[in-house]
N, C-alpha and C positions, 0 to 999 in steps of 0.2 A: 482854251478848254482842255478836258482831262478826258483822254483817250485809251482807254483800257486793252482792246489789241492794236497794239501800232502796227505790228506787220501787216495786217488786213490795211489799216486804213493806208500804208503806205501804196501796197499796190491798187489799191483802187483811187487812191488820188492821181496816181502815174496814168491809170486806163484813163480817168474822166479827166485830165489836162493834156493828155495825147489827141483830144478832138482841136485842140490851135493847134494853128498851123507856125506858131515858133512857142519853143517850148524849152527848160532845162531841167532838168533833173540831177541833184547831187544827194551822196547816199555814201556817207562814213560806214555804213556795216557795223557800227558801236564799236572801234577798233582802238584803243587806248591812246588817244592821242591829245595830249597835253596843249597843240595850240589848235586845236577845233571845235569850233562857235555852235556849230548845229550839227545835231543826228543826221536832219536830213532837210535840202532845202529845195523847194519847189519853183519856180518863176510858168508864167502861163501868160501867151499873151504879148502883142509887144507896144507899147502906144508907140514907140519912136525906135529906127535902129542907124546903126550904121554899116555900111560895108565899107571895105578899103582894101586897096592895093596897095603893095611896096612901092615907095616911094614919099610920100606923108601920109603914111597912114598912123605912127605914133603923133604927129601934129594933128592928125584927125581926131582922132581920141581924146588929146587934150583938152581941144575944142568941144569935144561933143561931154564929156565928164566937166566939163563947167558949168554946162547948161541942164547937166541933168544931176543933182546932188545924192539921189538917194541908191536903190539898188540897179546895179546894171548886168548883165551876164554873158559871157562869150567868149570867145577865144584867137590865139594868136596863133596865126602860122610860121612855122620854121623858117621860110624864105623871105619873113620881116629881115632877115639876116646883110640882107642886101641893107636897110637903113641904118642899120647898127656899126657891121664891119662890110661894105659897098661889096658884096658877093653873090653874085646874079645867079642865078641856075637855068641850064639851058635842057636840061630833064625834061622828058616826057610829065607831062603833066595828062591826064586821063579824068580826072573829079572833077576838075573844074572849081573845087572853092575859092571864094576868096581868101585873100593875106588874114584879114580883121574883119570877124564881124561878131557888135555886140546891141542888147537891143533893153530898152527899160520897161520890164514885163508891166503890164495889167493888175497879175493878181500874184501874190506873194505867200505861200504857205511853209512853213519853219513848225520843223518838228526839233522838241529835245525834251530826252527821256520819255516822257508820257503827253506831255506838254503840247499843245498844237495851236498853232497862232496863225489865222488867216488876215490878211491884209487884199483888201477891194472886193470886189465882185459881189454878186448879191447878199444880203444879208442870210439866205435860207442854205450858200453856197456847203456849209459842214455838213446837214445834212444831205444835202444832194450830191456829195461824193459818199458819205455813210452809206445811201441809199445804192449808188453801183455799185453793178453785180463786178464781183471778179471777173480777171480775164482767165479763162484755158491757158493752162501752161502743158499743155498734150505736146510731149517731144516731138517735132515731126523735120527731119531736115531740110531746109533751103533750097529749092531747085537753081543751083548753081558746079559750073566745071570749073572748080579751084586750078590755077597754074603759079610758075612762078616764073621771075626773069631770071634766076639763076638755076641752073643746076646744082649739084650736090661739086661736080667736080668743078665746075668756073666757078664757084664758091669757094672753094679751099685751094684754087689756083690764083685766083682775085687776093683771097689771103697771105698767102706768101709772097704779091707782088708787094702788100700793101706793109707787110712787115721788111722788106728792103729801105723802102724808107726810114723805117725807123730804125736800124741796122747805122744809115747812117747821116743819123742826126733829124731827120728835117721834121720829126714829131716823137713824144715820149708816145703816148696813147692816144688812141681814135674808136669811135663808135663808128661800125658800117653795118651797113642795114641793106637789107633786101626785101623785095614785094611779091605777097602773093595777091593773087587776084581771080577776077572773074567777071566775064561779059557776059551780059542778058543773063543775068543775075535776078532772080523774081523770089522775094523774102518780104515776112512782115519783123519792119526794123524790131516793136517793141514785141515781141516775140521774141525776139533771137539775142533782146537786152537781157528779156527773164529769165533766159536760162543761160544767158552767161552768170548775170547776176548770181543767179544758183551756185552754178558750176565755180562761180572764183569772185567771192565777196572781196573787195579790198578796200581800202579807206579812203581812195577818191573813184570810186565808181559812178560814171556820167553816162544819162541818156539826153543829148542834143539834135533838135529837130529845128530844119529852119528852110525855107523854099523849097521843101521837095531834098532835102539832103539830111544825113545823120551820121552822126558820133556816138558809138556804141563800144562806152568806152569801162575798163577795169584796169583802170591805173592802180598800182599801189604809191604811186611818187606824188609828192610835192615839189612843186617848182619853187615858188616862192608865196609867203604870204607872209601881211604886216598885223601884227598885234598890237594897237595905240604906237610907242614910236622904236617897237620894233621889229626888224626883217629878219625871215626866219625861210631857209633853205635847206633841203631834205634829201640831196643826193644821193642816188642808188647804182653802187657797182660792186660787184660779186652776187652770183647765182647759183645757187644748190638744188638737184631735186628733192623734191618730200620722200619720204618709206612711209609706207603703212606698218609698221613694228618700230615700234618707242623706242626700244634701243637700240637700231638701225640708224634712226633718223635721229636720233641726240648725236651719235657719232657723225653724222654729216654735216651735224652744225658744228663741231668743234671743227672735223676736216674745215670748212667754209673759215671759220672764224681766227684760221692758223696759217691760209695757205698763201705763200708766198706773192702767186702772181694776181691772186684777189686783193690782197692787204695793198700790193704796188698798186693798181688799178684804183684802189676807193681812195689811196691818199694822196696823188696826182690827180685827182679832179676835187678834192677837195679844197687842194691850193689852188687850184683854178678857182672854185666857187670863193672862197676867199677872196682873192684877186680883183674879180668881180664886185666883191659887195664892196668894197674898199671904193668905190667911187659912189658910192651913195651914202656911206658910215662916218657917222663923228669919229674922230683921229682915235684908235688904240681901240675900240671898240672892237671888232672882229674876231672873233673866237669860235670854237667847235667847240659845243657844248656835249655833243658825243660824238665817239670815232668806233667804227667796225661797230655799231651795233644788229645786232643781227635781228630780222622781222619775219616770222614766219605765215604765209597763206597757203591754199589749199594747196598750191600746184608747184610752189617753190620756196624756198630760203632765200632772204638775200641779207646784202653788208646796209645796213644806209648809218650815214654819220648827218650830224645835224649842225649847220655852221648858221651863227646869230650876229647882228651886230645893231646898233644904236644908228636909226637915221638921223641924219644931218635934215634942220630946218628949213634950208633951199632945197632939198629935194622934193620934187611933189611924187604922187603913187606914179605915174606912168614913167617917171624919168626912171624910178628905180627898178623898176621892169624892164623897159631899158636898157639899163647900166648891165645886166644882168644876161641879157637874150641875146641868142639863144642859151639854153640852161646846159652849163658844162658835162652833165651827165651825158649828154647827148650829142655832143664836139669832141670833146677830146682836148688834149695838149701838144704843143701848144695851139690856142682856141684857132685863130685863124688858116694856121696850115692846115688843122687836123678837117678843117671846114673845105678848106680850097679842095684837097685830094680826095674827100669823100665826094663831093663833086663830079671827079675824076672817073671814078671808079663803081660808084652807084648809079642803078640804069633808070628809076623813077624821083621826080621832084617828092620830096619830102610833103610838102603843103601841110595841112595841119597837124601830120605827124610828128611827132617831138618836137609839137609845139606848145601850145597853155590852154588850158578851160578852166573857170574860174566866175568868182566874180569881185564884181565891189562893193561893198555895203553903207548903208547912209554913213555912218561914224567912223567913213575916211580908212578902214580897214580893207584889207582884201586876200584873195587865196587860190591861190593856179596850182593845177597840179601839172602831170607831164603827160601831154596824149602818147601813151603806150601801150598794148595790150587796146588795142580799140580795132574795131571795122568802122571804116568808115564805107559809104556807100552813097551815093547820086542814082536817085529812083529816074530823073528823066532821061539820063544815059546808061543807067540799069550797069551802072558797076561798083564793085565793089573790091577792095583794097584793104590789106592791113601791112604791116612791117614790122619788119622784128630785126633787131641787132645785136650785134655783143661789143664787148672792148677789145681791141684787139693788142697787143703789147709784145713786147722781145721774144715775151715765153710761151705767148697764144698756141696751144695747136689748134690749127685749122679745122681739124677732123671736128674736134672736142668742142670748139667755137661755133659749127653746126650745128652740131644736136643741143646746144645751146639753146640755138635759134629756136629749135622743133620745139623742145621745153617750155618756152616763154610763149609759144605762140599753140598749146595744148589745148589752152580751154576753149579758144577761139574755133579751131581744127574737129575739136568735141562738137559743139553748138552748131556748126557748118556741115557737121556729118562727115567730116574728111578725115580723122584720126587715121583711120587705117590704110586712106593714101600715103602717110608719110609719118609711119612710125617710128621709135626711140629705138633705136640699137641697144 
């Protein structure tokens, strides 16, 4: 059917599929993006799901996308990394999510352009989301005491231990990440989605609800998605802030698009994601179809290059996920030391953070992006969590790799009411 305001119908389809209790939300922002199937995709509802721990949980999946052929939705946790490269994490874990959990909705709505296509649920269902009223998007912030496990100085003391390393030899680059948080946390998730949403539209922006837990999430990254028989990876390194004055901000994107230790950084994990796809790629296939290109969002600039190659016929979708995970933007080089020592050095289990949301769709295709820029949050233990990281390399400053942090993690800081705890130098 032909839907003349979609932004209304979109947020009023979010209010009236926000009453299940497992739910996904995916929402491109109409961001020019060459391999994306939908504006915006709904799931509501789950007849069947799966949870899984490290250990077989990519054999569960197997298993469980055999028996179910059509749409499936969910996502993968970073600490799948133990099945991949056997690296356990002995991290505080505070959420409580599982590794894997994906579930085959009820009711399926796909929006593009104008277009709106509802699959199950009553037949009167278009008008009975027509008919919901909006929700309040009244700014009001979260009754939450934001902390973090690092200081500003065990931060940029963490840093320079973590650049010895690579000083000498045992990693080119690494992503380390740190957590803020908050206990007896009391927020309404989609709430505090809408106005991130607002606040930092990006082209994989996910609202994920499932037992009482949520993904409140404003990715701008692709992880990996397959279009017929090919894989396509969208890695993001290098970060610039935005100016409000035009000619400010074109010169930050040249700065950005010139600078030595951003250029080092996107093309050392680019060889990694290379590397990577090479074990799911027919022979010679592999290629970067763009390098440093530069994407601009509300709150940042960044570098993302796009590496493609031809799947091989023994590959099924979850080997190639797989072959893949966790996603190089988020490791470092080389992948497993740069994993072992983050370990080391990072005080929170990652768990669904830089990890995958996503889904699979009946014609064997599929599309993860990278949980970054997300809150997540566990309503029955009333906490909530996000992470933020940077690359760290030879030429890292420490200082500058901080407010890095602060940067990536604005909109989030905005939306939570905490901006002016921990402002931008």
């Amino acid at each position: 059917m032909k839907v003349t305001d979609i932004s209304s119908f979109k947020q009023k389809a979010l209010k009236w599929a926000n009453n299940y209790d497992v739910l996904c939300y995916l929402d491109s922002n109409n961001f020019n993006d060459q391999y994306g199937k939908f504006d915006v995709l709904i799931a509501a509802g789950a007849k069947t799901e799966l949870t899984a721990y490290t250990g077989t949980a990519f054999e569960q999946l197997s298993k469980f996308r055999y028996e179910n052929h059509g749409f499936m939705f969910g996502f993968f946790g970073y600490d799948l990394k133990y099945e991949t490269e056997k690296l356990p994490s002995i991290n505080a874990d505070r959420l409580n999510f599982p590794d894997l959990y994906f579930f085959v909705p009820e009711i399926i709505i796909t929006i593009k352009g104008k277009n709106v296509e509802i699959t199950g649920g009553p037949d009167n269902l278009a008008d009975t989301i027509q008919n919901t009223p909006l929700s309040s998007t009244k700014k009001s912030a979260p009754s939450i005491s934001l902390k973090q496990r690092f200081s500003k100085e065990e931060y940029i003391d963490t840093v320079e231990k973590i650049k010895t390393h690579i000083s000498r030899g045992d990693i080119y680059v690494t992503n380390f990440c740190q957590e803020f948080f908050s206990e007896n946390a009391v927020m309404d998730p989609l709430l505090v989605y809408l106005h991130l949403h607002e606040s930092s539209p990006t082209p994989f922006s996910s609202f994920f609800k499932w037992a009482g837990n949520y993904i409140i999430c404003a990715s701008p990254e692709r992880f990996l998605a397959k279009r017929d028989g090919k894989l396509i990876s969208q890695p993001i390194k290098g970060t610039a802030r935005r100016d409000g004055n035009q000619k400010t901000d074109q010169l930050i994107i040249n700065e950005l698009r010139n600078h030595p230790k951003e250029l080092q950084e996107n093309v050392m994990i680019v060889d990694l994601v290379r590397n990577d796809l090479t074990h799911s790629a027919k022979a010679g296939t592999v290629k970067a179809e763009e390098l440093f290109g530069i994407h601009s969002f509300n709150q940042v600039h960044q570098m993302v290059s796009t590496v493609v190659c031809e799947m091989r016929n023994d590959i099924s979708c979850i080997d190639a996920i797989k072959n893949t995970f966790p996603m190089g933007s988020m490791t470092g080089a080389p992948k497993i030391n740069a994993m072992r020592l983050m370990e080391q050095y990072e005080r929170t289990k990652r768990g669904a953070y830089s990890g995958a949301l996503g889904y699979f769709s009946p014609d064997g295709d599929f599309d993860f992006n990278v949980i970054i820029r997300s809150i997540l949050y566990n309503t029955d233990r009333k906490y909530l969590s996000f992470q933020v990281g940077s690359a760290i390399t030879y030429h890292a400053d420490a200082a500058k790799e901080y407010e890095e942090c602060l940067l990536k993690a604005k909109a989030i800081l905005e939306v939570l009411g905490q901006v002016a705890n921990y402002p931008l130098s």
